[in-house]
N, C-alpha and C positions, 0 to 999 in steps of 0.2 A: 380682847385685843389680839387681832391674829392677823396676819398676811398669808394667800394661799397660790401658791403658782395651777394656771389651767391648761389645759391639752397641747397651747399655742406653744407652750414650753419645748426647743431641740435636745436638750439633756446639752448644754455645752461647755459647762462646769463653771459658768462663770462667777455664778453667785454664790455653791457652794465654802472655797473659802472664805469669804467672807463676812459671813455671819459670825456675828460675836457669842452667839449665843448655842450655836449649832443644831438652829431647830431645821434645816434643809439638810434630808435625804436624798439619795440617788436610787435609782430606780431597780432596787435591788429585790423587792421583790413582783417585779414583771409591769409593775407601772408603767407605763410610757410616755412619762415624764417624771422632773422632779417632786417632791410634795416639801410641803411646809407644817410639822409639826406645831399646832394652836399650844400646845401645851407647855413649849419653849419656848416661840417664836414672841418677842417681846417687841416689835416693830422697833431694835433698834436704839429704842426710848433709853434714857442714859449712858446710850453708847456714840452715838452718833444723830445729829440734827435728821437725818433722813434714813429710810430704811436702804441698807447698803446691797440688798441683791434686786433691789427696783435701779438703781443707780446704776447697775453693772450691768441689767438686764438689754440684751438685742434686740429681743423680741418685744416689740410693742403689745401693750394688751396680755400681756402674759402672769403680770404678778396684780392682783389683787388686794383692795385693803380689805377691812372686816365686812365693807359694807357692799362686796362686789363690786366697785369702781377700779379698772385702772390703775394703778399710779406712772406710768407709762403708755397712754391711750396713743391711738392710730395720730401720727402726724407730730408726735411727740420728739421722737427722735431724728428723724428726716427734717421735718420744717413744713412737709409739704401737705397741707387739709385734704383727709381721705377723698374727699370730692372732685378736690384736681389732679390724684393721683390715679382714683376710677378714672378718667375721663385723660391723661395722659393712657394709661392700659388697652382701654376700650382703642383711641385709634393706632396704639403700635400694634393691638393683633387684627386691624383692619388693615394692614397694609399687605 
């Protein structure tokens, strides 16, 4: 039982505090992103109904459960299905 932040991650400290458990690092040693220690990271689990640096997370896509899914997937936070979001992009850089 682990959560893992991926690349999509800006370092923006937001999840950092929060972790009750203090399994997120900062990128101290030349990572270019956060990481999420498996070995402390306890999703959370008795401390809060959800994991709190998914919660806090901007980036969509960025933190991971144990099973590679999301828990912040594209469209999650906006409202808006990656679909009509390509397809708004697609014709504002066609104009």
């Amino acid at each position: 039982m682990a959560l893992s932040i991926n690349d999509a991650c800006v370092n923006c400290w937001a999840c950092l505090p929060l972790c009750p458990s203090d399994a997120i690092t900062a990128n101290l040693d030349g990572a270019t992103h956060f990481a999420i220690d498996a070995k402390k990271c306890t999703e959370c689990d008795g401390d809060y109904a959800s994991p709190q640096c998914a919660s806090i997370c901007p980036i969509e896509g960025a933190i991971l459960d144990a099973g590679g899914e999301a828990l912040n997937p594209p469209g999650s936070l906006t409202g808006i299905p990656p679909e009509l979001l390509e397809q708004a992009m697609a014709e504002i850089q066609a104009r």
